[in-house]
C-alpha positions in Angstrom: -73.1 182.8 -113.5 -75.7 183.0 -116.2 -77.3 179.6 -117.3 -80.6 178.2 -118.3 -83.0 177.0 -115.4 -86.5 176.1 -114.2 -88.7 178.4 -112.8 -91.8 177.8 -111.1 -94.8 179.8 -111.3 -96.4 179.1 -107.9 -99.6 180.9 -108.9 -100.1 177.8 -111.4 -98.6 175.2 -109.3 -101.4 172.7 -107.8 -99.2 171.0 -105.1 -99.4 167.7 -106.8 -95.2 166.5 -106.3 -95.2 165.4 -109.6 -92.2 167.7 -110.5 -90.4 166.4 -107.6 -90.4 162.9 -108.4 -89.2 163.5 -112.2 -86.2 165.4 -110.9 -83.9 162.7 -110.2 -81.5 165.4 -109.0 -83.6 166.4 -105.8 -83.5 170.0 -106.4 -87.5 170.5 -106.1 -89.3 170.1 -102.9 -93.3 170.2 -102.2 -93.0 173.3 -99.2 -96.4 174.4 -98.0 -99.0 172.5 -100.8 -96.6 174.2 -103.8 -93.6 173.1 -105.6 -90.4 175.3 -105.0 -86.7 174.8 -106.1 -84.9 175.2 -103.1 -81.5 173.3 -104.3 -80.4 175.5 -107.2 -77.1 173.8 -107.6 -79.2 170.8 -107.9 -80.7 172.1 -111.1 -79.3 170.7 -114.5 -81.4 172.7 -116.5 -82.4 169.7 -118.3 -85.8 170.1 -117.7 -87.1 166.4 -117.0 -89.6 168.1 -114.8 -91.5 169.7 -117.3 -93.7 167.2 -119.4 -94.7 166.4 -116.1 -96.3 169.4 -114.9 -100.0 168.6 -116.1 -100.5 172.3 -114.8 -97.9 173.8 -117.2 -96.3 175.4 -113.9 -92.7 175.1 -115.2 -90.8 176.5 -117.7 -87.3 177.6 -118.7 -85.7 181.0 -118.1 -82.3 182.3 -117.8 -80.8 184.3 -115.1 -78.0 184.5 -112.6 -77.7 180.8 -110.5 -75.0 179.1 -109.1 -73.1 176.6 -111.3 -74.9 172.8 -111.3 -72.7 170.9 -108.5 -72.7 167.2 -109.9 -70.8 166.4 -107.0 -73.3 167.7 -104.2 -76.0 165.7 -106.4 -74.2 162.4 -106.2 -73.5 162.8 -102.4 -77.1 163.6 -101.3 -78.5 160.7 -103.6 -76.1 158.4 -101.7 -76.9 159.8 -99.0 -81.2 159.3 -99.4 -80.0 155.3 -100.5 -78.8 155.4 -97.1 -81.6 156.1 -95.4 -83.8 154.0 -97.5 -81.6 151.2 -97.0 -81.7 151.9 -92.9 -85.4 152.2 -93.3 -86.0 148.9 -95.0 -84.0 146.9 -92.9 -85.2 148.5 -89.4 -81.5 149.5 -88.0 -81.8 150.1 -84.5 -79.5 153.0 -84.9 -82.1 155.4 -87.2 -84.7 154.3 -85.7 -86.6 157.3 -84.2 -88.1 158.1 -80.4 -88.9 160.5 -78.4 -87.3 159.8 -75.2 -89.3 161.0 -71.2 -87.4 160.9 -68.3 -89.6 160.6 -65.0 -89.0 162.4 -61.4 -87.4 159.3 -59.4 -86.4 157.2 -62.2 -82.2 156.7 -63.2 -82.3 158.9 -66.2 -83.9 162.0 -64.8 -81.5 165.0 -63.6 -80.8 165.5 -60.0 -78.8 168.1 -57.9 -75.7 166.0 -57.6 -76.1 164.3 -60.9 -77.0 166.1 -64.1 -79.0 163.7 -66.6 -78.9 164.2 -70.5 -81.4 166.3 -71.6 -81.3 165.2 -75.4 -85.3 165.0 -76.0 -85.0 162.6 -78.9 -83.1 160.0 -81.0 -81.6 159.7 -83.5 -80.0 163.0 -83.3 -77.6 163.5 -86.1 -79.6 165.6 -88.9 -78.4 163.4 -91.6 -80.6 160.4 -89.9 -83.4 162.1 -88.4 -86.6 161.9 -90.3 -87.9 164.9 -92.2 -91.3 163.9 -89.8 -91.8 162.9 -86.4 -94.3 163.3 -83.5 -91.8 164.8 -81.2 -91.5 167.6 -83.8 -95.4 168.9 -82.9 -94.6 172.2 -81.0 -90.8 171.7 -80.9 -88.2 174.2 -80.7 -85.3 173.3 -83.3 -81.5 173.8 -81.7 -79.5 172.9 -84.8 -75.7 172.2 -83.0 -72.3 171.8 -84.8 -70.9 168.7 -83.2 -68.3 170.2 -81.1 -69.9 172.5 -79.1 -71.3 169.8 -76.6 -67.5 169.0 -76.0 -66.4 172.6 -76.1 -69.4 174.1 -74.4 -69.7 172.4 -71.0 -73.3 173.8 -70.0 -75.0 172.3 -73.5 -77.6 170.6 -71.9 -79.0 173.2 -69.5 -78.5 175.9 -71.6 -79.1 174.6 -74.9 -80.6 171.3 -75.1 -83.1 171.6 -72.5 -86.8 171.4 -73.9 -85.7 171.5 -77.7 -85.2 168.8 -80.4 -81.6 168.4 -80.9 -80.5 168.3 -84.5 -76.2 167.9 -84.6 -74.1 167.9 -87.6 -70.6 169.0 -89.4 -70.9 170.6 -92.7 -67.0 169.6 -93.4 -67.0 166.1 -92.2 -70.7 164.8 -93.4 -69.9 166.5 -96.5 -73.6 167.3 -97.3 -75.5 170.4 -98.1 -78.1 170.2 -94.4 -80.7 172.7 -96.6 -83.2 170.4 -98.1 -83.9 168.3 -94.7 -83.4 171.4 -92.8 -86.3 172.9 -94.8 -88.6 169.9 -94.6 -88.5 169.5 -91.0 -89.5 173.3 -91.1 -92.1 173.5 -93.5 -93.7 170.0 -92.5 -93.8 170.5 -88.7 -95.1 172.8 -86.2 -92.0 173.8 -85.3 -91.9 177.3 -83.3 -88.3 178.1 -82.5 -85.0 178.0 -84.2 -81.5 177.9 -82.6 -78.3 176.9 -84.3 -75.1 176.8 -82.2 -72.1 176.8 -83.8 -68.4 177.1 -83.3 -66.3 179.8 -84.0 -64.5 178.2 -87.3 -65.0 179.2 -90.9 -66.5 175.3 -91.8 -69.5 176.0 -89.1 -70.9 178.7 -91.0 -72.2 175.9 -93.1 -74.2 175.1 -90.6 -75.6 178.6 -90.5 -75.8 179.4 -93.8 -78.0 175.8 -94.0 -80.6 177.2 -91.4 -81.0 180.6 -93.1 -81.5 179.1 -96.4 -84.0 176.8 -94.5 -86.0 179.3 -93.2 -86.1 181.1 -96.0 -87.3 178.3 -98.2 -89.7 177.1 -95.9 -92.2 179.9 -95.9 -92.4 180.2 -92.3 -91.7 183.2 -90.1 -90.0 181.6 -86.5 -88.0 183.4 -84.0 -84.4 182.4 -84.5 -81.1 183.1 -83.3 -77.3 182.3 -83.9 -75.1 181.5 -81.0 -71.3 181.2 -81.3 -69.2 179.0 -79.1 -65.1 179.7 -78.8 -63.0 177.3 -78.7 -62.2 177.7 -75.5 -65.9 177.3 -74.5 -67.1 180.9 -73.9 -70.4 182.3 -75.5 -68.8 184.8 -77.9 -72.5 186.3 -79.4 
């Protein structure tokens, strides 16, 4: 559709977040020392960004966008209360580690006992933090929930020496886009795979990484790989 809504001119833009805070809406993110709407369907088109731009980076324009999802807006603020709240009150359950496992010890793998290979926790995407050490030099596998139960080789294959980020785009009900595209930008991150079932509600999952690769400036090796429900690699 055709509506009214911002546009940033990243030539002007001095990196100062200042746009992102006034946009109670979350549709601005700071990507690479420059503002950048990467949430259209975040965008009202009210504009409270603008008088606080003190390098007169934003205007108005209007142009083909998708419609303003009030919805998705009230779901990922709830969502970001969550967090805060988890934050402030230290649950155990979002709070982050890396996690070793040394030769000898009862956690690391052996040949009659394979051990987990997740590298980190939490690992659901919607409590992971946009920043972490164990990020430096990590390769991203961004996982649908149900492959690890429909994929019996997970860890080996997939898991081993990468950060694990899971999620379900129909369940969690969230668009994965915005975190997806901080962890890129803000990290060194060097690798991306997403595995994801062969259902029509995983390419959500997909369609998240794409748009957060795209948004975050970066060029990274990626790939797609599709798990069948009956646990074969289909591509």
């Amino acid at each position: 559709m055709i509506r009214k809504i911002i546009r940033i001119d990243e030539e002007k833009c001095n990196g100062c977040g200042l746009c992102a805070k006034a946009c109670h809406e979350g549709a601005i993110d700071i990507i690479g020392g420059k503002a950048r709407l990467v949430r259209e369907h975040f965008c009202d088109g009210f504009g409270d960004c603008l008088p606080n731009c003190p390098a007169g980076a934003i205007s108005f324009e209007e142009r083909e966008a998708p419609a303003y999802d009030e919805a998705a807006v009230k779901a990922s603020q709830a969502q970001k209360e969550m967090e805060r709240q988890a934050a402030a009150h230290g649950c155990p359950g979002s709070r982050f580690q890396e996690i070793s496992r040394r030769e000898g010890s009862a956690a690391a793998p052996s040949p009659s006992k394979p051990a987990s290979r997740l590298h980190q926790w939490p690992c659901q995407i919607k409590l992971l933090p946009v920043q972490a050490p164990f990020y430096d030099g990590a390769k991203l596998l961004i996982a649908a929930d149900c492959t690890a139960y429909a994929y019996a080789s997970m860890h080996e294959d997939f898991m081993k020496g990468r950060v694990t980020m899971i999620g379900c785009p129909k369940l969690d009900n969230i668009d994965y886009a915005g975190k997806l595209t901080e962890v890129i930008a803000g990290n060194d991150i060097k690798s991306v795979t997403v595995v994801r079932m062969d259902v029509p509600c995983c390419g959500g999952l997909q369609r998240a990484a794409e748009t957060a690769l795209k948004n975050s400036g970066r060029s990274l090796p990626w790939q797609v790989v599709t798990i069948s429900r009956d646990g074969r690699i289909l591509d």
